[in-house]
DRENTORDO-191855 format. One record per residue: residue in three letters; y, z, x of N, C-alpha, C, O in turn; residue number from 0. Coordinates in Angstrom, 3 decimals, m for minus. Layout:
atom res->ALA, nc2->Y, nc3->Z, nc1->X, cac2->Y, cac3->Z, cac1->X, cc2->Y, cc3->Z, cc1->X, oc2->Y, oc3->Z, oc1->X, n->NUM
...
***
This chain:
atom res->UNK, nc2->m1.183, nc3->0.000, nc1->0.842, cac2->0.000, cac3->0.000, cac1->0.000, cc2->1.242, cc3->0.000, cc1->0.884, oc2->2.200, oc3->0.770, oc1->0.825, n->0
atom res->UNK, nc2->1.089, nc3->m0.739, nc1->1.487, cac2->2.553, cac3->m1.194, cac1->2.451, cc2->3.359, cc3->m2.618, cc1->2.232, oc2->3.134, oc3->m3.820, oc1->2.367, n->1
atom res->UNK, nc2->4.573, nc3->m1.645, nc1->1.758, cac2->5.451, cac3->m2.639, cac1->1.502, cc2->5.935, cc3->m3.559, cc1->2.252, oc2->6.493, oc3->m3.249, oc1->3.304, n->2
atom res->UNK, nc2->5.833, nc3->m4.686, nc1->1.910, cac2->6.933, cac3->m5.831, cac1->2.732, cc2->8.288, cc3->m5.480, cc1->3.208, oc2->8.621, oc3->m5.688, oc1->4.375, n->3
atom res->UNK, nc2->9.047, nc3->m4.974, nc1->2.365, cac2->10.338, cac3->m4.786, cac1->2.872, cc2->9.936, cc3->m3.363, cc1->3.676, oc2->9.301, oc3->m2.364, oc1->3.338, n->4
atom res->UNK, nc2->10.635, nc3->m3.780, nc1->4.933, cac2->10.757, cac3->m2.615, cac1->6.174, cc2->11.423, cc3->m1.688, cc1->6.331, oc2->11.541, oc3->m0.954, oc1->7.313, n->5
atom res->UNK, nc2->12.076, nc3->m1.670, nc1->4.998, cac2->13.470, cac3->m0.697, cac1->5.021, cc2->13.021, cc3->0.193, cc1->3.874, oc2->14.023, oc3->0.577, oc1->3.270, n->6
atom res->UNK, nc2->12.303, nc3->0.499, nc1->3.532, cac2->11.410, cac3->1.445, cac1->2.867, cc2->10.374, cc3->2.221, cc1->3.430, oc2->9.569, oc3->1.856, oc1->4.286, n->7
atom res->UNK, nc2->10.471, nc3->3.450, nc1->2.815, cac2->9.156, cac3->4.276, cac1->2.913, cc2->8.259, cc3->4.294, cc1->2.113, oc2->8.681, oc3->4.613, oc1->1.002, n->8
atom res->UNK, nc2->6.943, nc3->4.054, nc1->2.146, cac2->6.359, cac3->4.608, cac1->0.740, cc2->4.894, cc3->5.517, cc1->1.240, oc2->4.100, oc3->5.248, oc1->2.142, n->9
atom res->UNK, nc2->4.903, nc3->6.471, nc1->0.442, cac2->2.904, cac3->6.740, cac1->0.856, cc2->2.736, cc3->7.619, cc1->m0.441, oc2->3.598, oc3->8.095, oc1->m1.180, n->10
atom res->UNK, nc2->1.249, nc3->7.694, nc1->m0.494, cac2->1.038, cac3->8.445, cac1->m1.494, cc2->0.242, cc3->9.724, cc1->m1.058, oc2->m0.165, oc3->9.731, oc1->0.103, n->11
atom res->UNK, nc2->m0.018, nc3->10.774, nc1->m1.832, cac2->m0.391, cac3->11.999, cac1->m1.759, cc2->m1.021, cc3->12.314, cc1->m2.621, oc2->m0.549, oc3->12.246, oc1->m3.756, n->12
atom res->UNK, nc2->m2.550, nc3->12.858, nc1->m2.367, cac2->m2.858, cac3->13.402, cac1->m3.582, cc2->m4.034, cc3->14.721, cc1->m2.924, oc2->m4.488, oc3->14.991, oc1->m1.811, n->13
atom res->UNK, nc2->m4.210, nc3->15.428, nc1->m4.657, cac2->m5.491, cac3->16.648, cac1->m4.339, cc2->m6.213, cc3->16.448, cc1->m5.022, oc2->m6.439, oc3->15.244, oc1->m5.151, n->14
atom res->UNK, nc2->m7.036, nc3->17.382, nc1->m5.885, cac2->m8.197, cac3->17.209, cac1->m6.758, cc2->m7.276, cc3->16.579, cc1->m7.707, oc2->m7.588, oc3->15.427, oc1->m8.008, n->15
atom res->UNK, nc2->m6.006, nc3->17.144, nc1->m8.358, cac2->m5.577, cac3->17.402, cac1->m9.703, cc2->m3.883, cc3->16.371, cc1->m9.826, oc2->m3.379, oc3->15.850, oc1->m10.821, n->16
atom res->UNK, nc2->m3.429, nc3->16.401, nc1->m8.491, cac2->m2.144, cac3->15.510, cac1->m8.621, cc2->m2.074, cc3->14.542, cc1->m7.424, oc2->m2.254, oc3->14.870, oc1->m6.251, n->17
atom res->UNK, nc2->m1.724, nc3->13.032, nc1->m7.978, cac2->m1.453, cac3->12.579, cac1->m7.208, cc2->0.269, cc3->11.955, cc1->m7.302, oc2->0.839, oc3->11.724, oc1->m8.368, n->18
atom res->UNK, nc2->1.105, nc3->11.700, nc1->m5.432, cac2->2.297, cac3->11.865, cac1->m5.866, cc2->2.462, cc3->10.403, cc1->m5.062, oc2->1.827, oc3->9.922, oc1->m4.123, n->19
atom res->UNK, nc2->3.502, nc3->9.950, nc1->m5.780, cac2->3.654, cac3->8.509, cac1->m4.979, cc2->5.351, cc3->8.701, cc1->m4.204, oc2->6.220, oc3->8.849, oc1->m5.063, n->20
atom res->UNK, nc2->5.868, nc3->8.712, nc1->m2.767, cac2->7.352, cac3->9.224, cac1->m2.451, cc2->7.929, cc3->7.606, cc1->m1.804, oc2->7.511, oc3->6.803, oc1->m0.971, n->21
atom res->UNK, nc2->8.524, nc3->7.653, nc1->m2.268, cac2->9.184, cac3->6.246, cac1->m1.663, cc2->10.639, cc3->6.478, cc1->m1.524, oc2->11.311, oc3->6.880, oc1->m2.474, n->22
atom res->UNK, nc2->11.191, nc3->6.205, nc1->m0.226, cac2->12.515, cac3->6.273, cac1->0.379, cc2->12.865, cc3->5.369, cc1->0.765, oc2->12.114, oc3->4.673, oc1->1.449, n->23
atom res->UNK, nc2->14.485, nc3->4.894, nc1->0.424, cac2->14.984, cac3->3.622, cac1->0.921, cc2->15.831, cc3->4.087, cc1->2.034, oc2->16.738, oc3->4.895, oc1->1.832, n->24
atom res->UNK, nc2->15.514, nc3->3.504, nc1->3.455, cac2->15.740, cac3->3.885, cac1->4.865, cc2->17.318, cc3->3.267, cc1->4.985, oc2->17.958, oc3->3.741, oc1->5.924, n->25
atom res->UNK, nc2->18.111, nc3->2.138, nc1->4.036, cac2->18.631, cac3->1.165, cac1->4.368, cc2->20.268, cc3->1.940, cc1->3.381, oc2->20.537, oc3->2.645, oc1->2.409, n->26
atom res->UNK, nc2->20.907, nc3->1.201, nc1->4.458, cac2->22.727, cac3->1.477, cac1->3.384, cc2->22.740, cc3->0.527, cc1->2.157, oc2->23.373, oc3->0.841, oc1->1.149, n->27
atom res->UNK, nc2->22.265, nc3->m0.265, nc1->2.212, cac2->22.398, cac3->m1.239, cac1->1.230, cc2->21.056, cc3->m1.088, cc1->0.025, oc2->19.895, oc3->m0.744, oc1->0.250, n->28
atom res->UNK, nc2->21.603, nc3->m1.425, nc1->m1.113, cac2->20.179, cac3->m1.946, cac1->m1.934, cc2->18.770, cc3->m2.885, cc1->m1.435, oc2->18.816, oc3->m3.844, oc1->m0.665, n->29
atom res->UNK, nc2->17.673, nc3->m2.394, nc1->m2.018, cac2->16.388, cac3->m2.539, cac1->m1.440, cc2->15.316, cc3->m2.640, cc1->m2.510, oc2->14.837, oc3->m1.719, oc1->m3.173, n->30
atom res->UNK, nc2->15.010, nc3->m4.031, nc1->m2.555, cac2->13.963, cac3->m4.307, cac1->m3.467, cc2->12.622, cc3->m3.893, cc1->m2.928, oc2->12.454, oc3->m3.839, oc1->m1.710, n->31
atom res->UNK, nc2->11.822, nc3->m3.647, nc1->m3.631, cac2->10.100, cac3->m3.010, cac1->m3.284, cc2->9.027, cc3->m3.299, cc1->m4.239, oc2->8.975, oc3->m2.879, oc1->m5.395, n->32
atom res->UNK, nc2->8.000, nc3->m4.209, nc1->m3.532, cac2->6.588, cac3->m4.159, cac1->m4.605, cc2->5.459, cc3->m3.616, cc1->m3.685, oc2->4.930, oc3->m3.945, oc1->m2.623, n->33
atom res->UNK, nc2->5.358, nc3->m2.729, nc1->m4.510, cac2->4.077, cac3->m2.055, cac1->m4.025, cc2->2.581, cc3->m2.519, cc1->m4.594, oc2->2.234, oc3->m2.431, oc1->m5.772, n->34
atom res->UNK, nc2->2.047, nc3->m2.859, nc1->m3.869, cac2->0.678, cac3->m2.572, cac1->m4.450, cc2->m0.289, cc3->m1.369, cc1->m4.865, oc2->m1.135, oc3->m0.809, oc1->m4.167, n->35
atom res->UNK, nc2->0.040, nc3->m1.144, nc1->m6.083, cac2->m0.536, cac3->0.053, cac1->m6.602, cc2->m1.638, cc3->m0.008, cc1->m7.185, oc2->m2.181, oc3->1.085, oc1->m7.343, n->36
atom res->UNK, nc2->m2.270, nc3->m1.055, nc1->m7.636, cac2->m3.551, cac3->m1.230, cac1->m8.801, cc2->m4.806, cc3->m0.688, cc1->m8.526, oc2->m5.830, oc3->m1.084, oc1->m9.084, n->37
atom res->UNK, nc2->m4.769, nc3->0.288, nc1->m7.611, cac2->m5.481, cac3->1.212, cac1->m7.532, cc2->m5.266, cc3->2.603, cc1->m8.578, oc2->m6.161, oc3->3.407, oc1->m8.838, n->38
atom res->UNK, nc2->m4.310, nc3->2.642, nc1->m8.927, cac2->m3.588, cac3->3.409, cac1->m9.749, cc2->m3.613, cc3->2.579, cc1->m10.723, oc2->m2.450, oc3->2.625, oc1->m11.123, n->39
atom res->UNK, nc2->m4.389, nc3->1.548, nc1->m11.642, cac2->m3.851, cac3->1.216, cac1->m12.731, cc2->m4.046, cc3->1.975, cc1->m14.038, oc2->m5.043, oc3->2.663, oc1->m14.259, n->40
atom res->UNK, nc2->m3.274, nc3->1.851, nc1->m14.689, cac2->m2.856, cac3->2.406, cac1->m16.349, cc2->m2.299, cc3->3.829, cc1->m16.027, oc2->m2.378, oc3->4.634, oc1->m16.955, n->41
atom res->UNK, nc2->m1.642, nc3->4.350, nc1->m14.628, cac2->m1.466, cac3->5.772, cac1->m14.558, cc2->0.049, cc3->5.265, cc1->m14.978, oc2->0.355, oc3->4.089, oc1->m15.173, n->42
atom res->UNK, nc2->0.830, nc3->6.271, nc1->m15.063, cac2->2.305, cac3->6.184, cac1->m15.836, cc2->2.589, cc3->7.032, cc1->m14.825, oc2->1.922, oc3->8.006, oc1->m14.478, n->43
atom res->UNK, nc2->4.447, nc3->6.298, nc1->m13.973, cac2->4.760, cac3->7.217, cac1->m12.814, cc2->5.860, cc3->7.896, cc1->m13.971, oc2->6.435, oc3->7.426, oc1->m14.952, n->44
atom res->UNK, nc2->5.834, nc3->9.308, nc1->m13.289, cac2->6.725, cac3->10.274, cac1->m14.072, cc2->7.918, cc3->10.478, cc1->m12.896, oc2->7.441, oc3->10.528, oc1->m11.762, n->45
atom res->UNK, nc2->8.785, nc3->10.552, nc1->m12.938, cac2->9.722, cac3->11.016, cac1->m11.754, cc2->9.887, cc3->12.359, cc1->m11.620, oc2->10.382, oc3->13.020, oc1->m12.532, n->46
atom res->UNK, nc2->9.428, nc3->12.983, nc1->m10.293, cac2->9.757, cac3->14.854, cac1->m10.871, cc2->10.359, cc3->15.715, cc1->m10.629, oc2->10.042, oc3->16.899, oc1->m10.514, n->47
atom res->UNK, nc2->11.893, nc3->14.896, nc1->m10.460, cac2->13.117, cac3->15.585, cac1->m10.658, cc2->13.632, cc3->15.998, cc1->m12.082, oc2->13.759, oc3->17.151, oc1->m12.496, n->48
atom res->UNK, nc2->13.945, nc3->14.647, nc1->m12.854, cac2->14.301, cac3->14.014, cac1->m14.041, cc2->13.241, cc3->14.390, cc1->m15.062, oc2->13.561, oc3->14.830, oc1->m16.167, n->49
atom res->UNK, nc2->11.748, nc3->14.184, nc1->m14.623, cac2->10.575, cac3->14.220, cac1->m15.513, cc2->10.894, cc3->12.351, cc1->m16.363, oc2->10.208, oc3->11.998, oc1->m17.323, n->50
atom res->UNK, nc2->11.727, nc3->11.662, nc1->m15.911, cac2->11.886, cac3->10.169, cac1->m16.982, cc2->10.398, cc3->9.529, cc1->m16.251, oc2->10.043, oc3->9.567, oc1->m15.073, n->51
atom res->UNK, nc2->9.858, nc3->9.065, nc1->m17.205, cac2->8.463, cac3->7.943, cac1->m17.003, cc2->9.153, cc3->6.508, cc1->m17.104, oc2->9.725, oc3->6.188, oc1->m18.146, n->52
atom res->UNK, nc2->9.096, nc3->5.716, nc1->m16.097, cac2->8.371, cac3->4.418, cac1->m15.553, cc2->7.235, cc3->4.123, cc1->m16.327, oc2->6.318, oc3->4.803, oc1->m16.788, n->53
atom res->UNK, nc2->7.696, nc3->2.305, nc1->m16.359, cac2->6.546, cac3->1.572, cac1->m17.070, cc2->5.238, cc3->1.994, cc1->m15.961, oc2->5.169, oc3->2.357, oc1->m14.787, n->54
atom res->UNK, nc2->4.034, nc3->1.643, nc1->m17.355, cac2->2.298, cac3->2.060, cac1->m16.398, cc2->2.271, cc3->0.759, cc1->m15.322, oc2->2.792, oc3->m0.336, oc1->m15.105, n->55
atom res->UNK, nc2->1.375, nc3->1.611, nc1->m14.867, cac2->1.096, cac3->0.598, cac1->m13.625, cc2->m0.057, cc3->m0.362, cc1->m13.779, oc2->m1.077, oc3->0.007, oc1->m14.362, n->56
atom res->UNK, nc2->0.083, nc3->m1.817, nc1->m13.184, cac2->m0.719, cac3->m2.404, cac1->m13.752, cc2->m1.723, cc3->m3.008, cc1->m12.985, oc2->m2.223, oc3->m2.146, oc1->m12.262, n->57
atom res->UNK, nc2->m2.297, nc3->m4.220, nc1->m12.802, cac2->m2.569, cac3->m5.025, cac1->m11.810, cc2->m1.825, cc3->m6.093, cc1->m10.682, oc2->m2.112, oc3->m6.339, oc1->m9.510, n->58
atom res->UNK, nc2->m0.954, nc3->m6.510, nc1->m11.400, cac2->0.681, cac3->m6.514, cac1->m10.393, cc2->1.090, cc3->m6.046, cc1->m9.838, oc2->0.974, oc3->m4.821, oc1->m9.893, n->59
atom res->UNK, nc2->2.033, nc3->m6.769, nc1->m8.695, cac2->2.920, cac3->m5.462, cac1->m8.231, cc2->3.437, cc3->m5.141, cc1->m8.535, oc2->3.912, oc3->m5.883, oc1->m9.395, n->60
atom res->UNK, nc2->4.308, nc3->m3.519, nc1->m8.443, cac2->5.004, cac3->m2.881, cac1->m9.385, cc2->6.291, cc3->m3.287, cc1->m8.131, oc2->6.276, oc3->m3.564, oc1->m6.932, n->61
atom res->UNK, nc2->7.179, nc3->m3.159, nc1->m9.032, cac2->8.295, cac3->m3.564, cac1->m8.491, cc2->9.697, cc3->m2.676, cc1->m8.705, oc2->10.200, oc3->m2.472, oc1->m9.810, n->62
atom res->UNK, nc2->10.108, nc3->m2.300, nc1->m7.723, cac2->11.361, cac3->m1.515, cac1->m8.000, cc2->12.709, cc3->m1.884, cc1->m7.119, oc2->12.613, oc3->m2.573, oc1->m6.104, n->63
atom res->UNK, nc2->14.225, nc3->m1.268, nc1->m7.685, cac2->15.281, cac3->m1.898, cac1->m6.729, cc2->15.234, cc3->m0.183, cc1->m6.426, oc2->14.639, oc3->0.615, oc1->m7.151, n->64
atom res->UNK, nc2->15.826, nc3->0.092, nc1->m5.472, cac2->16.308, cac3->1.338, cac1->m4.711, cc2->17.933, cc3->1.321, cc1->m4.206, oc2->18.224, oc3->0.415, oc1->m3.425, n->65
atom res->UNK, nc2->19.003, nc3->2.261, nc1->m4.601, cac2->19.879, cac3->2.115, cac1->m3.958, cc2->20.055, cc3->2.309, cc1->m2.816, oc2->19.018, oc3->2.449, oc1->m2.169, n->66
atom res->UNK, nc2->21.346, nc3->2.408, nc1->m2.057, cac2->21.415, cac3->2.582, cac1->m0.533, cc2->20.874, cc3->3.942, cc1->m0.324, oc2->21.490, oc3->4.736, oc1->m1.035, n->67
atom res->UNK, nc2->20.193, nc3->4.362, nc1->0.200, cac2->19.467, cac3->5.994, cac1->0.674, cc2->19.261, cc3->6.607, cc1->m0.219, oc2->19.471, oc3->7.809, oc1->m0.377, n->68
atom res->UNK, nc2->18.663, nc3->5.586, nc1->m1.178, cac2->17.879, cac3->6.776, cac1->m2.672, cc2->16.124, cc3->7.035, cc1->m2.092, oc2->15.631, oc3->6.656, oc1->m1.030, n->69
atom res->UNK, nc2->15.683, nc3->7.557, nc1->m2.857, cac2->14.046, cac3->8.353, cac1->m2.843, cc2->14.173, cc3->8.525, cc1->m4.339, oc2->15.105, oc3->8.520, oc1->m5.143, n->70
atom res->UNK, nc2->12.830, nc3->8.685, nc1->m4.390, cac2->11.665, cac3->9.040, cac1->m5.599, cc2->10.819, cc3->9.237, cc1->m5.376, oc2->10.058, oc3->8.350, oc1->m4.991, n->71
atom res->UNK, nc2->10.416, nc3->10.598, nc1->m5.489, cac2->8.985, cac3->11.323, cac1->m6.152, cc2->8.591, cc3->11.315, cc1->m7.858, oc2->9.166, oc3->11.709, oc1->m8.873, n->72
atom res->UNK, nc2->7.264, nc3->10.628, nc1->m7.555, cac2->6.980, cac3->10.330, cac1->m8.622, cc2->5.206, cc3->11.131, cc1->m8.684, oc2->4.440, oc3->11.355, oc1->m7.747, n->73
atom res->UNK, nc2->5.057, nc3->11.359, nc1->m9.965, cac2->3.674, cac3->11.861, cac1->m10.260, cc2->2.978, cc3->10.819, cc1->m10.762, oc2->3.430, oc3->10.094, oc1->m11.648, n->74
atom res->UNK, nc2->1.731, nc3->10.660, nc1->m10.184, cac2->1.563, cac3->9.360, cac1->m11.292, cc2->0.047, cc3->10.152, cc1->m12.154, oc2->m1.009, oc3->10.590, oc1->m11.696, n->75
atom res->UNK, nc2->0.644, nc3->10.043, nc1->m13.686, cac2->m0.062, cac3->10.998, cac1->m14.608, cc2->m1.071, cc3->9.821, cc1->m15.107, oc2->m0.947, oc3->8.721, oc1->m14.569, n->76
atom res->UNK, nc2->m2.182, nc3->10.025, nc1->m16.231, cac2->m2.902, cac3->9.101, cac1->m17.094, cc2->m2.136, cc3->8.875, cc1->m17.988, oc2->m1.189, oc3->9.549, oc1->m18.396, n->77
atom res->UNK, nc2->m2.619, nc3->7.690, nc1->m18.395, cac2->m1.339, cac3->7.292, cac1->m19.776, cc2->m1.805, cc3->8.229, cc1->m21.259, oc2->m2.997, oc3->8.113, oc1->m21.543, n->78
atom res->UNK, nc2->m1.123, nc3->8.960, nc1->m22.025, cac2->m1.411, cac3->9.506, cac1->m22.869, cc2->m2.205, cc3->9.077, cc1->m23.883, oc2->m2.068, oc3->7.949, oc1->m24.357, n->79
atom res->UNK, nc2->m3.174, nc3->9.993, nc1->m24.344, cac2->m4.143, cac3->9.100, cac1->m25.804, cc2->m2.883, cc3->8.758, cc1->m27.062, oc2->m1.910, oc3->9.444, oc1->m27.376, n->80
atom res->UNK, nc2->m3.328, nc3->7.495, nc1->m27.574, cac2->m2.699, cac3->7.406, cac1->m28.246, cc2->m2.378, cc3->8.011, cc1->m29.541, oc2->m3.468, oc3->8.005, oc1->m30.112, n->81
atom res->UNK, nc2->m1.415, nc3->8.594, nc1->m30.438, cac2->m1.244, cac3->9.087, cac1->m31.406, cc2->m1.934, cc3->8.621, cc1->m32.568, oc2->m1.837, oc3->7.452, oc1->m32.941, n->82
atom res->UNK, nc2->m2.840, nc3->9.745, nc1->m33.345, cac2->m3.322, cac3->9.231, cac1->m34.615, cc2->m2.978, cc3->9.770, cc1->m35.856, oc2->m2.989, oc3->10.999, oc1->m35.920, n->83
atom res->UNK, nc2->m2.621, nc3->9.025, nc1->m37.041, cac2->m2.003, cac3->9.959, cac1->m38.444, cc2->m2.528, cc3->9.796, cc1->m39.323, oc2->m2.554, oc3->8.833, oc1->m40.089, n->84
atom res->UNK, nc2->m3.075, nc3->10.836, nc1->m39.324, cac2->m3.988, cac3->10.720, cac1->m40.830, cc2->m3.482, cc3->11.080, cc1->m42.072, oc2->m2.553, oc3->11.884, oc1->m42.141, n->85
atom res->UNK, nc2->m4.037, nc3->10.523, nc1->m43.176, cac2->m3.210, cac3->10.347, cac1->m44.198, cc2->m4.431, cc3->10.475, cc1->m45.318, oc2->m5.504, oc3->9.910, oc1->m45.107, n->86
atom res->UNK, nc2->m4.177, nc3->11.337, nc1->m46.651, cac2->m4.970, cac3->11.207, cac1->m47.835, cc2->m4.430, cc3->10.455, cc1->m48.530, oc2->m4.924, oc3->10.374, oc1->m49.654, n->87
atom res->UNK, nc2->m3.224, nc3->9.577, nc1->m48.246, cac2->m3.029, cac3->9.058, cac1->m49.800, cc2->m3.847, cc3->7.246, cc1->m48.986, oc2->m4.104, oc3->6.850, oc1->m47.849, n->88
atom res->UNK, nc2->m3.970, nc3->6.669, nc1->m50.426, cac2->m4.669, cac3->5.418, cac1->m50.468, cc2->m3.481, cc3->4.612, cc1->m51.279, oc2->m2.814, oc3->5.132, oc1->m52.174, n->89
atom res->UNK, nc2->m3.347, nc3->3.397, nc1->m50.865, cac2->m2.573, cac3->2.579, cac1->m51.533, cc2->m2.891, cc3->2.630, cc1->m52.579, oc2->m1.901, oc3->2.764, oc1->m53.298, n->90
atom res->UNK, nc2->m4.053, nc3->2.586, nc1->m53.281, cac2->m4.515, cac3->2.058, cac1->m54.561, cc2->m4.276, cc3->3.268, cc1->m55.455, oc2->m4.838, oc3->3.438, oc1->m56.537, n->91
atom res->UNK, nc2->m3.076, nc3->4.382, nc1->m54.705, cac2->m2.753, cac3->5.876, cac1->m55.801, cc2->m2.299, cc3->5.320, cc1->m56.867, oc2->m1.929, oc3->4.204, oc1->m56.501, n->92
atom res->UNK, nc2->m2.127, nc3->5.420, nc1->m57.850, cac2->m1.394, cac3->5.863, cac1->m58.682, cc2->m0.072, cc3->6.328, cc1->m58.152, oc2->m0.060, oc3->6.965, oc1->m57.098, n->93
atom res->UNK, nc2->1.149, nc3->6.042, nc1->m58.851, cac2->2.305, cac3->6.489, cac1->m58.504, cc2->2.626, cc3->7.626, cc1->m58.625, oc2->3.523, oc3->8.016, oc1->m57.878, n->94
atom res->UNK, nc2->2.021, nc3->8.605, nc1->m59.611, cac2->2.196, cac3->10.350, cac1->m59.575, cc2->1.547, cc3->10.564, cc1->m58.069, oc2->2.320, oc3->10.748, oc1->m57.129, n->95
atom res->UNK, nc2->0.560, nc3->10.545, nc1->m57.919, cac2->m0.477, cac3->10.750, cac1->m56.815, cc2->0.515, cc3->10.716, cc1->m55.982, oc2->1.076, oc3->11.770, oc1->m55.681, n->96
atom res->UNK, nc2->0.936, nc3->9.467, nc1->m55.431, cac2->1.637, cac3->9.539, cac1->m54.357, cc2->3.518, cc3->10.372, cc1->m54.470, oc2->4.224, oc3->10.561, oc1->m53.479, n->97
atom res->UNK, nc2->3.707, nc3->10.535, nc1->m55.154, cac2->4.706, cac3->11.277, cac1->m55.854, cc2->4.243, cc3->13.284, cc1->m54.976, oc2->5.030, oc3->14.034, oc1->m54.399, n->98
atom res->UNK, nc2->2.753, nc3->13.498, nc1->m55.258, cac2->2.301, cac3->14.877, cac1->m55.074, cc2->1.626, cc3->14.517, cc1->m53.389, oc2->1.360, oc3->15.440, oc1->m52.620, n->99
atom res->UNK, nc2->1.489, nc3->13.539, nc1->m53.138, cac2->0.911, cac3->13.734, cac1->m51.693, cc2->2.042, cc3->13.145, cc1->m51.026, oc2->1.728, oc3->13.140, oc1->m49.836, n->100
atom res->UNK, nc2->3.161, nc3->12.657, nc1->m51.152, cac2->4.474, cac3->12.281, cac1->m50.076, cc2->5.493, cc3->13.284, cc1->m50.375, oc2->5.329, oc3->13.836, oc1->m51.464, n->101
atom res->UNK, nc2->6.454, nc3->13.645, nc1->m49.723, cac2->7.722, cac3->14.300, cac1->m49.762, cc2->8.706, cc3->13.498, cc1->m50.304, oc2->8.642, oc3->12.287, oc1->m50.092, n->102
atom res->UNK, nc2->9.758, nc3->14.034, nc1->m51.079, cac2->10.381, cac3->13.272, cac1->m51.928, cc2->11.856, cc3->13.528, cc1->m51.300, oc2->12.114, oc3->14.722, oc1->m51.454, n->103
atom res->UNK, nc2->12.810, nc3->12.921, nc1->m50.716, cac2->13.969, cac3->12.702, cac1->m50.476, cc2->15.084, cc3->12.681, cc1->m51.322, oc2->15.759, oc3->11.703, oc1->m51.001, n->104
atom res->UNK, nc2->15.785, nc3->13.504, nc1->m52.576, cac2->16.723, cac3->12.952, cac1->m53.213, cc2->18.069, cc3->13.241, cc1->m52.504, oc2->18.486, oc3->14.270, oc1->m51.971, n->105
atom res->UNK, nc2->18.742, nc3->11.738, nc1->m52.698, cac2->20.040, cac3->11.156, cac1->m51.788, cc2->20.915, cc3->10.925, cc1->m53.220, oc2->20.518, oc3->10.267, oc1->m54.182, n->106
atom res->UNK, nc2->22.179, nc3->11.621, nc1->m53.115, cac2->23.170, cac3->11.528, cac1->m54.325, cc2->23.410, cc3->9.864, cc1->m53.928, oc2->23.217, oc3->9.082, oc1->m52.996, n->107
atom res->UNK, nc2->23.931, nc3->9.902, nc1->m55.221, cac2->24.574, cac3->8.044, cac1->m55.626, cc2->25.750, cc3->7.807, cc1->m55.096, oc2->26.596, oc3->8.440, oc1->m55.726, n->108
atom res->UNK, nc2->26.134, nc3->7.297, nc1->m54.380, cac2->27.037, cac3->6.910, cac1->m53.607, cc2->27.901, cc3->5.308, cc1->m54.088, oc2->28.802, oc3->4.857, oc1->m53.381, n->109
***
């Protein structure tokens, strides 16, 4: 996982339980970077200053700009299971039905 551009740092770190990806831009100026990460794919980098998540990582290179002497530590987590909502009502309710199984909103007339 070594970047092309020379004016970057990158390595990764890990233990049983976290792994951390640190990348530093060595340079005064802005600094584009693709890493090859797809060893890491579908993990989601978290930043863990901020805690803001970055798109998942894929089979591509991931690609980032860096300003003049910025860094990022990043966690790179599993992507979360996706959310499921379960629901008793059935389209085919009856309109009371769904009246007693939805919450009802009344908004004055305007």
């Amino acid at each position: 996982m070594w970047p092309q551009n020379r004016k970057i740092l990158a390595y990764v770190r890990h233990d049983e339980t976290t792994t951390i990806l640190v990348l530093a831009n060595l340079s005064q100026q802005v600094q584009p970077v693709e890493l090859d990460l797809s060893a890491y794919q579908g993990m989601i980098p978290r930043e863990m200053f901020g805690q803001t998540a970055f798109p998942a990582i894929g089979t591509a290179p991931y690609f980032l700009a860096m300003g003049p002497y910025a860094f990022y530590c990043f966690a790179l987590q599993p992507a979360p299971e996706p959310a499921v909502i379960w629901s008793d009502v059935v389209l085919s309710d009856t309109p009371a039905a769904l009246e007693t199984a939805l919450p009802v909103l009344d908004l004055p007339d305007n």
